[in-house]
C-alpha positions, 0 to 999 in steps of 0.5 A, spaced: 340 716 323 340 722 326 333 726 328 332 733 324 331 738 330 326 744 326 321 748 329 316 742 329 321 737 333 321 744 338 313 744 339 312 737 339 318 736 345 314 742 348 308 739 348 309 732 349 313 734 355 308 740 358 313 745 358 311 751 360 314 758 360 319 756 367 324 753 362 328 754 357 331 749 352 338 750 350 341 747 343 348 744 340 349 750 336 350 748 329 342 745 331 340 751 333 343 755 327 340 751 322 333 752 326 334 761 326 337 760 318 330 757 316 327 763 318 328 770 314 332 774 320 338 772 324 336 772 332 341 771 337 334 766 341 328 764 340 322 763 343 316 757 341 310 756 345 313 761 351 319 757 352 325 761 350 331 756 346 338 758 346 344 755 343 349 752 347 355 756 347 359 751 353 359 745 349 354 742 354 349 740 349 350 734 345 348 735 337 342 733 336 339 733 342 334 738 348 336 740 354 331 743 359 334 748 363 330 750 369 329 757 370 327 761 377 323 766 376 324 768 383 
């Protein structure tokens, strides 16, 4: 069976890891298109809880996972 991602799988991934504003989290794209067709207006990423989600456009990212991409903030 495979795992839904939707806006509550996103907040408990950023909390159940403490994730803070230092990453992003990038999606398979058709995860992250189903995530931003939930919402009312078409966005290019999204931010939940100050973490940035992005999809995936390199197919890097399996469907239906998370990758955690770290960021410097130098």
């Amino acid at each position: 069976m495979k795992k839904n991602i939707d806006l509550a799988t996103i907040k408990r991934f950023i909390l159940a890891n403490a994730l803070k504003g230092n990453v992003m989290l990038m999606l398979h794209p058709s995860n992250f298109e189903k995530l931003v067709n939930a919402g009312k207006k078409k966005v290019k990423s999204l931010r939940v809880a100050g973490v940035n989600i992005i999809a995936d456009n390199n197919n890097e990212v399996k469907e239906n996972e998370i990758d955690v991409l770290e960021i410097n903030l130098a």
